[in-house]
PLY file of the C-alpha trace (Angstrom):
ply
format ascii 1.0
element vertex 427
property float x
property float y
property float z
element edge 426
property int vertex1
property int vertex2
end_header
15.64 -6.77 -17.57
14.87 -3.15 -16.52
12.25 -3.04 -19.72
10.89 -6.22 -18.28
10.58 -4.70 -14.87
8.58 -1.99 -16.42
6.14 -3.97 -18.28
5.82 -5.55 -14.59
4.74 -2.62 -12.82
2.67 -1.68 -15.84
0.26 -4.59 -15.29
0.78 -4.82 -11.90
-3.12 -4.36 -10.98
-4.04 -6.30 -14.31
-2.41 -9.43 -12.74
-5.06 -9.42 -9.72
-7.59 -8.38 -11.16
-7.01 -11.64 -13.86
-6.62 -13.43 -10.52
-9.26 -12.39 -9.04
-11.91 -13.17 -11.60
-10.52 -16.51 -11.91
-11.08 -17.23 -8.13
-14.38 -15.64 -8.65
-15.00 -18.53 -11.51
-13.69 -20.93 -8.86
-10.69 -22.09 -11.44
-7.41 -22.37 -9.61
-4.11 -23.63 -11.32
-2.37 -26.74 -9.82
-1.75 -26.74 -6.16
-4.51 -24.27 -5.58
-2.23 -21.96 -6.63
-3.31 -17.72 -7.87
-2.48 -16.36 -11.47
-1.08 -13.54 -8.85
0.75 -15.65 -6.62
2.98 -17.50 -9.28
3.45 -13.83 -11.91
4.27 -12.39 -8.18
6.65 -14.99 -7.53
8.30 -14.31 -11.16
8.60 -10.75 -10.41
10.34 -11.17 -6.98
13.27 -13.21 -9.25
13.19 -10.73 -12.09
13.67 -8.33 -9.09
16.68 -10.07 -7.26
18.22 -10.80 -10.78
18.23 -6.98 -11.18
19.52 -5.76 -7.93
22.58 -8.58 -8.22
23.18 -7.61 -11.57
23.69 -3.83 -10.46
24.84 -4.76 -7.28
26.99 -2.25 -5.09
27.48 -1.54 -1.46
24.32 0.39 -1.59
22.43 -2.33 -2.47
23.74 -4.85 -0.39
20.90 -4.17 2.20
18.54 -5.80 -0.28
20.77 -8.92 -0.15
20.77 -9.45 3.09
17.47 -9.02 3.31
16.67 -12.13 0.96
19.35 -14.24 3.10
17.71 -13.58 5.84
14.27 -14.20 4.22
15.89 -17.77 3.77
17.78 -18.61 7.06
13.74 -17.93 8.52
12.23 -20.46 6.42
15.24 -22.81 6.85
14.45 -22.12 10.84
10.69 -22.55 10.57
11.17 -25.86 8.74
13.88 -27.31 11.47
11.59 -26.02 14.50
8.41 -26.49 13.13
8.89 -29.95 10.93
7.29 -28.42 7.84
5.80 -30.53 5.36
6.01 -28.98 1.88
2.47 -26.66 1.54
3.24 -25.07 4.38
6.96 -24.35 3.55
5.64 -22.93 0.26
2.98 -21.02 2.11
5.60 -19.82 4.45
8.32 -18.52 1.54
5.06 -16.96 -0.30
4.57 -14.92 2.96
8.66 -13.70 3.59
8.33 -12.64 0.13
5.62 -10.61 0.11
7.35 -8.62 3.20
10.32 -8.39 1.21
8.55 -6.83 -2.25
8.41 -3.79 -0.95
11.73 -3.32 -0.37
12.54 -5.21 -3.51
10.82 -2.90 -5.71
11.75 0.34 -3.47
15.52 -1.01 -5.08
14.34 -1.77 -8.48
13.05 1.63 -8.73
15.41 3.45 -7.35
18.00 1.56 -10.07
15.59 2.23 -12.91
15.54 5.97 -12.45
19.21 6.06 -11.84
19.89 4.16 -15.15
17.14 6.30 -17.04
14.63 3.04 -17.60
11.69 4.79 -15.66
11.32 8.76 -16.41
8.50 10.71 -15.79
6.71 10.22 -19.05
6.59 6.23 -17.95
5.65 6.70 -14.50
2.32 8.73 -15.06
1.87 5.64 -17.37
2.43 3.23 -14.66
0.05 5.28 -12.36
-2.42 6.09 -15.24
-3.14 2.16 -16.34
-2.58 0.68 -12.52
-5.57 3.69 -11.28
-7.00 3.20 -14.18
-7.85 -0.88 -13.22
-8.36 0.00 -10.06
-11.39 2.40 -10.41
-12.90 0.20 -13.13
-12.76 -2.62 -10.42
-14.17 -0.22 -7.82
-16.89 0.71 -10.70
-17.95 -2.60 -11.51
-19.80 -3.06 -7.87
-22.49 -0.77 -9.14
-23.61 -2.78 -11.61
-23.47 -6.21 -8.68
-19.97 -7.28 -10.52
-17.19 -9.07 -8.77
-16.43 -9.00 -4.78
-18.43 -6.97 -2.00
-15.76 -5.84 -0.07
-18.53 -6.81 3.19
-19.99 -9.79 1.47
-24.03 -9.01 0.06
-27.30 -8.33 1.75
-30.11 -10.77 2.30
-31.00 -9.06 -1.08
-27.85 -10.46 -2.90
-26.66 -6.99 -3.53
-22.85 -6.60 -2.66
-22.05 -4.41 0.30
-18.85 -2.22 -1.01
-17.28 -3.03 -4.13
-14.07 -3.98 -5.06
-14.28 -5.81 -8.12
-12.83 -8.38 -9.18
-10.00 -7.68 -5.87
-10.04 -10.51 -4.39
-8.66 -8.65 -0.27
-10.21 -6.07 1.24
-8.21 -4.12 3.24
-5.34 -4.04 0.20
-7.64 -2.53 -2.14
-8.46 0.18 0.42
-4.61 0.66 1.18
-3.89 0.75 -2.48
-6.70 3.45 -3.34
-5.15 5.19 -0.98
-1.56 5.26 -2.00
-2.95 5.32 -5.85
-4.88 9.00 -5.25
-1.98 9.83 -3.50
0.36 9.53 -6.35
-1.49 10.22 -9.00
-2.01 13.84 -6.83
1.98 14.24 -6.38
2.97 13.14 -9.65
0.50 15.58 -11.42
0.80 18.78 -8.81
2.13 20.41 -11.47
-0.39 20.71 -13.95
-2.92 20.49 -11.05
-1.55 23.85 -10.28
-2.09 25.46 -13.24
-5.56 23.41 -13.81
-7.60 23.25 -10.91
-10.61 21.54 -12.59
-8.12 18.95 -13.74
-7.66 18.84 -9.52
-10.92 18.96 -8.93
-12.06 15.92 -11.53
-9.32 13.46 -9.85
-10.82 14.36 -6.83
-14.19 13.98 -7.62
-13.29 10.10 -9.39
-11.57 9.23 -5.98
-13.83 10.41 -4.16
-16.44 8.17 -5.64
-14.14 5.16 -5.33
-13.80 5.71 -1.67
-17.49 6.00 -1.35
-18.27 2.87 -3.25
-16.05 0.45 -1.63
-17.96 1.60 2.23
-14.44 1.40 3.67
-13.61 3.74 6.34
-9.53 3.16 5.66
-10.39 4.35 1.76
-12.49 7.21 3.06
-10.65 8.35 5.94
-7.12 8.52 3.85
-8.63 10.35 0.73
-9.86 13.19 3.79
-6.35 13.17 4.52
-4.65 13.40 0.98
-6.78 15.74 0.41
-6.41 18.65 3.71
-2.73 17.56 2.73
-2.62 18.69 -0.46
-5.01 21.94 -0.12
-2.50 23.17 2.66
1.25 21.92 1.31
0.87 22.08 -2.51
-1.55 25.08 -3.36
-0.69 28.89 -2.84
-3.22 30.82 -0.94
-5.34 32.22 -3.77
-5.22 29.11 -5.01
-6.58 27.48 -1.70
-9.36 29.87 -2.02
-10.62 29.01 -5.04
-10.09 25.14 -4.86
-11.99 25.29 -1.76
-15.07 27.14 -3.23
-15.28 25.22 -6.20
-14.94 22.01 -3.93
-17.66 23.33 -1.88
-19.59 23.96 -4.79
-19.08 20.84 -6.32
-19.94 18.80 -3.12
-23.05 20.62 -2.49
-24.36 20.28 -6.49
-24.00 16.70 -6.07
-24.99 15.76 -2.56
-28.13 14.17 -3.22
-26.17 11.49 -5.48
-23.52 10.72 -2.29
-25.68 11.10 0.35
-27.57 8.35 0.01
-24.59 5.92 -1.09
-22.74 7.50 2.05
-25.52 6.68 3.99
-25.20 3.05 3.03
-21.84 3.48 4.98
-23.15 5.31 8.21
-25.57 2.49 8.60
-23.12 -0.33 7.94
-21.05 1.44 10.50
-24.26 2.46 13.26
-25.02 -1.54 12.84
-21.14 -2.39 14.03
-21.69 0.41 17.04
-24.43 -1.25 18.14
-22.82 -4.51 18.33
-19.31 -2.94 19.93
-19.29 -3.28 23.42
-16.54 -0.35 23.17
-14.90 2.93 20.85
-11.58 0.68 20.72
-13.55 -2.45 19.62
-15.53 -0.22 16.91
-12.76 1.59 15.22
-10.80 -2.00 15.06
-13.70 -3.36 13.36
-13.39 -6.39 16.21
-9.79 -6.67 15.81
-9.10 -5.93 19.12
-10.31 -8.78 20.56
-7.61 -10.84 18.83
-5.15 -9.60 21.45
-6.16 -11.58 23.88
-5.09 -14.64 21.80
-1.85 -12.95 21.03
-0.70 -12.22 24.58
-1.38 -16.08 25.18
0.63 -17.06 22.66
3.51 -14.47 23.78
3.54 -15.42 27.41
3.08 -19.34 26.47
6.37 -19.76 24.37
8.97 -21.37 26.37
11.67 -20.49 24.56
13.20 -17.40 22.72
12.96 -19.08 19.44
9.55 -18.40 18.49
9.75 -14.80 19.29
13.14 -14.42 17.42
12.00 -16.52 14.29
8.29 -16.27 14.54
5.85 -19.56 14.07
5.71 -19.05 10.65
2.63 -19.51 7.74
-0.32 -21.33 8.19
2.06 -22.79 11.28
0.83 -22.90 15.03
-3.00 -23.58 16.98
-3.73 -19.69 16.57
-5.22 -18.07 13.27
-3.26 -17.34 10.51
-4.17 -13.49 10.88
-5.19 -10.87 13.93
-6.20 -8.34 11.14
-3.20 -6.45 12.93
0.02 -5.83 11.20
2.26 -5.80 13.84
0.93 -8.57 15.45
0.77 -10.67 12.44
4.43 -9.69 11.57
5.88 -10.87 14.79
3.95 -14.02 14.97
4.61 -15.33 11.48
8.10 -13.61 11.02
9.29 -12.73 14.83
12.28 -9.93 14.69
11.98 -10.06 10.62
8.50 -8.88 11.33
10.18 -5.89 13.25
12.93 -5.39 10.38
10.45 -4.91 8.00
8.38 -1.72 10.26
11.79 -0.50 11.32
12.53 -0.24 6.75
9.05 1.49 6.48
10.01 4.02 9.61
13.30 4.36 8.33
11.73 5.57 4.68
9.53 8.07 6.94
11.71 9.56 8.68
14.19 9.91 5.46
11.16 12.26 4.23
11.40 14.22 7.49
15.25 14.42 7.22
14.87 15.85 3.56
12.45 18.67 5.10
14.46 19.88 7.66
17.45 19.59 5.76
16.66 20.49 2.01
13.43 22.04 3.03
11.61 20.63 0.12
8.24 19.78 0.68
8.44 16.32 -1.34
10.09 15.12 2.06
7.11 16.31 4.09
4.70 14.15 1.45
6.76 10.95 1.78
6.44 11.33 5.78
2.88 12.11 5.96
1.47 9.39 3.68
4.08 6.59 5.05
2.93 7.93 8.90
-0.45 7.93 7.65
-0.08 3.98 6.45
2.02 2.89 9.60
-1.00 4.46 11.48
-3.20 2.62 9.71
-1.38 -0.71 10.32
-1.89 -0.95 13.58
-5.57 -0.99 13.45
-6.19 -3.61 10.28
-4.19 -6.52 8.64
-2.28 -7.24 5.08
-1.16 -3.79 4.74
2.67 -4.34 5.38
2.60 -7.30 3.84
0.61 -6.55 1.02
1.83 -7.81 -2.82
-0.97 -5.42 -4.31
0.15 -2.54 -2.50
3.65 -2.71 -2.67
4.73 -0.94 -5.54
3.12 1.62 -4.68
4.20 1.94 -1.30
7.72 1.53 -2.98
7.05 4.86 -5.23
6.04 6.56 -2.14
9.24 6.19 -0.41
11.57 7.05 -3.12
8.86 10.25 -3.52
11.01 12.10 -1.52
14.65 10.87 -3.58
16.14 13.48 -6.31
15.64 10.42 -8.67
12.15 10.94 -8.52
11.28 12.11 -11.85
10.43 15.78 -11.14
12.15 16.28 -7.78
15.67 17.51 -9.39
14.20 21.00 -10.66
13.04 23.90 -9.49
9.70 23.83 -7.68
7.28 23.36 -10.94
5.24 26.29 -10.41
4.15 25.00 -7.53
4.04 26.63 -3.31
7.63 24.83 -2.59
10.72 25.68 -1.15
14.14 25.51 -3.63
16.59 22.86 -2.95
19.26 24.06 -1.19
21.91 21.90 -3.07
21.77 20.56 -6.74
22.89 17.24 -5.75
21.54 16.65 -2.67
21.81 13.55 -0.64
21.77 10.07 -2.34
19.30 7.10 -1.00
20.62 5.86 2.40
22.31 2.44 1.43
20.07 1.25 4.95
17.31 1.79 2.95
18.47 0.65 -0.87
0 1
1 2
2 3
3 4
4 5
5 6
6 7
7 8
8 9
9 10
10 11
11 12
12 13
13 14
14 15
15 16
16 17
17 18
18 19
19 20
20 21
21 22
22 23
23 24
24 25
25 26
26 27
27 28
28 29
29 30
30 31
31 32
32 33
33 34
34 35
35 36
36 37
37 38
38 39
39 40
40 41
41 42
42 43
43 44
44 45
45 46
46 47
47 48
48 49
49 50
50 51
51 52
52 53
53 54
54 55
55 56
56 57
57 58
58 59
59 60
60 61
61 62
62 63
63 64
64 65
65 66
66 67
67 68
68 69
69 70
70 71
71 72
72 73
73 74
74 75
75 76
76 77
77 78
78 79
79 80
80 81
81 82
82 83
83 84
84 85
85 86
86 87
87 88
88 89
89 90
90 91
91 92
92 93
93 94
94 95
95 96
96 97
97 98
98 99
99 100
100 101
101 102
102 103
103 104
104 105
105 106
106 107
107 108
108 109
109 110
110 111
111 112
112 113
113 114
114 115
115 116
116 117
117 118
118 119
119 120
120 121
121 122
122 123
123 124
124 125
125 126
126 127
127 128
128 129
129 130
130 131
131 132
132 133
133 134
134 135
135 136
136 137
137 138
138 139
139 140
140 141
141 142
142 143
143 144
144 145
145 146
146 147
147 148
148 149
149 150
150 151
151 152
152 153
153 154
154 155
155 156
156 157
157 158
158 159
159 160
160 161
161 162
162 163
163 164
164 165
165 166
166 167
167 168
168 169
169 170
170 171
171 172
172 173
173 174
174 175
175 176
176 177
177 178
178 179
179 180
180 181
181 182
182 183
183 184
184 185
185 186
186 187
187 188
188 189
189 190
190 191
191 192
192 193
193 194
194 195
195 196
196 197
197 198
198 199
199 200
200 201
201 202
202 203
203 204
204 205
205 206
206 207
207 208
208 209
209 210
210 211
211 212
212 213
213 214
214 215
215 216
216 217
217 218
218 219
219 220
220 221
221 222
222 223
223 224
224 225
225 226
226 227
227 228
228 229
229 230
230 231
231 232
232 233
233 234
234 235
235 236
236 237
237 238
238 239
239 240
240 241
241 242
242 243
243 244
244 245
245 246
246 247
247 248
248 249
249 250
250 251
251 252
252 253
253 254
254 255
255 256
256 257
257 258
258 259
259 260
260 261
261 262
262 263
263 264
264 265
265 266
266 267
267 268
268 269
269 270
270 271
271 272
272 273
273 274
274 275
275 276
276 277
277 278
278 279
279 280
280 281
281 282
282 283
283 284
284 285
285 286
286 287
287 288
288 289
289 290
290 291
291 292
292 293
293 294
294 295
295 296
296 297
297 298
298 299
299 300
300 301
301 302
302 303
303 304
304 305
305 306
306 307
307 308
308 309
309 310
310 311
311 312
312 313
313 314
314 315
315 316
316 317
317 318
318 319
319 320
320 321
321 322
322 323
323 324
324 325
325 326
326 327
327 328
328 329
329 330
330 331
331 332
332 333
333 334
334 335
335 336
336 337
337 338
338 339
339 340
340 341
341 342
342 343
343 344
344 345
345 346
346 347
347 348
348 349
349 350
350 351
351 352
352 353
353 354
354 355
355 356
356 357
357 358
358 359
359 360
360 361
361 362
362 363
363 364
364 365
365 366
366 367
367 368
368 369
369 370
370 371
371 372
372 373
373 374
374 375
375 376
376 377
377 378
378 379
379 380
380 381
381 382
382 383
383 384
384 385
385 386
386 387
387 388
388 389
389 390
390 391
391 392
392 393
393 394
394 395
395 396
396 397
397 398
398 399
399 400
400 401
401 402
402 403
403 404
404 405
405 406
406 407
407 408
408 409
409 410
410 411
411 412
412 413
413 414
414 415
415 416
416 417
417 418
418 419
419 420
420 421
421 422
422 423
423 424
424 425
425 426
């Protein structure tokens, strides 16, 4: 099963982007269901079946979790009188906010049992980047999805191939160059225009997709990485050559940057307000979310949530938070307190280890709890979630190059050899 899990991660990308150009082709299986939908709902079972079948105290968490995941829809179904879509829409949805954690277990189990080492996780990262920037790619040539829809001129604004959501693909570019930067800071180290190539192809990707969550967290990777992973001559000459490099090619990216500037001048001019801008609009969807909060008349709805595709409101505010605790109520809240408690894990291994991979694991899970609060399907996001799972265990002496000394690289030694292992709150 763990080899099965594997070649599930593998193709993990390769599934939606299948799915994806099937939607795009307008062929659907029975029920309207996704190719990604029912090899998702596969991989949540391979997933349980894995955790039970190594089951300890430590993973009991996980357990629980799917329990609960059923008492919700067994509560939705009794309060709401679901007929059968929207029960099915409503599991689909508790299981995507469980995958997460899911796969944060499945990991952590495959590294423990030596089914994922290092050599398997750059392949993991290589293939799953590898889809994603041939996706991102393919909008150049007027291929697949604009992540904005097209111009009167049929050209797509943003690209994210054959993707079929938005904000996910921007998450997951994110979390991607993020990984593929903390997995390989070794040999980045010792070959800066190895650093500086990654860079350069991510860079590109954010560009191309016109998102400001894609371009805004490469910025941040990236002052992350120059300060916490380079030494100071090192800095030095990684920021020349980036300067450089930027400069030699500015009049390619200046004019597909300035594609983005005017997408983004047209939605100032149309904001009545900074808060309304930098929500892209989401913040009028409060509003309708107050209503609903002052309107219930009992406790139930704010303890089990209204559920999927359930209630007179939309089915999204393109806010996490608020989406979480009107679909899910307190399971909603469960599932931010699990990605808070995997932050601050990252801060506790900095203080008390002082080993930087802590300080990575907080920053880039602050960074996406951050960005949560301003757009939607980032929490609960099936595309992102593996590697949102990798990103919490980054921090874990199970992460394949964590146990060891610090690679060459500006990083403080481990003050034990066996460290801490993975709180069983968060296994």
């Amino acid at each position: 099963m763990l080899r099965l899990a594997y070649i599930v991660e593998l193709t993990w990308l390769l599934v939606d982007t299948l799915s994806g150009f099937l939607q795009n082709h307008n062929i659907f299986l029975p029920g309207d269901q996704t190719v990604s939908a029912l090899v998702r709902l596969f991989a949540v079972g391979l997933f349980i079946a894995i955790i039970l079948r190594h089951a300890s105290v430590s993973r009991l968490p996980g357990i629980v979790l799917l329990f609960l995941c059923f008492v919700w829809i067994g509560a939705h179904m009794m309060a709401q009188g679901m007929d059968g879509p929207h029960a099915i829409a409503d599991l689909q949805f508790l299981l995507k906010l469980l995958t997460p954690v899911l796969l944060y277990t499945v990991l952590q189990i495959q590294f423990e049992q030596g089914a994922l080492d290092g050599r398997r996780l750059h392949c993991i990262l290589g293939l799953n980047a590898a889809v994603l920037l041939i996706n991102l790619s393919l909008g150049l040539f007027g291929i697949g999805f604009g992540n904005y829809g097209e111009t009167e001129d049929g050209e797509l604004l943003g690209s994210k191939g054959f993707f079929y959501a938005g904000n996910e693909v921007s998450a997951t570019l994110v979390a991607v160059f993020a990984l593929v930067i903390f997995a390989g800071r070794a040999k980045f180290q010792r070959r800066q225009s190895l650093l500086l190539a990654t860079v350069a192809v991510f860079f590109i990707a954010s560009l191309v997709s016109l998102s400001k969550t894609s371009l805004l967290g490469f910025l941040l990777i990236l002052l992350f990485v120059i300060q916490a992973y380079l030494s100071r001559a090192t800095k030095i000459k990684f920021t020349a050559l980036l300067t450089v490099s930027v400069l030699a090619t500015s009049p390619w990216w200046i004019p597909v940057l300035q594609t983005s500037i005017d997408r983004w001048e047209f939605m100032w001019e149309r904001s009545p307000d900074f808060i309304t801008f930098i929500t892209s609009g989401r913040a009028d969807r409060i509003d309708r979310y107050v209503d609903w909060l002052y309107g219930t008349d009992t406790p139930w709805h704010l303890l089990f949530g209204e559920g999927q595709s359930i209630g007179e409101l939309a089915a999204s505010f393109e806010n996490d938070l608020l989406d979480l605790t009107y679909n899910a109520g307190l399971l909603g809240l469960l599932v931010y307190g699990i990605w808070f408690g995997w932050m601050l894990r990252g801060v506790t291994v900095r203080w008390s280890e002082g080993r930087r991979e802590g300080s990575f694991t907080a920053y880039i899970l602050a960074m996406f709890l951050l960005l949560s609060m301003f757009a939607g399907h980032v929490m609960y996001s099936a595309t992102l979630a593996p590697f949102v799972a990798l990103l919490a265990l980054s921090s874990a002496r199970t992460f394949p190059g964590n146990a060891g000394a610090a690679h060459g690289i500006e990083n403080a030694a481990p003050k034990s050899a066996s460290g801490p292992t993975v709180s069983a709150l968060l296994s």
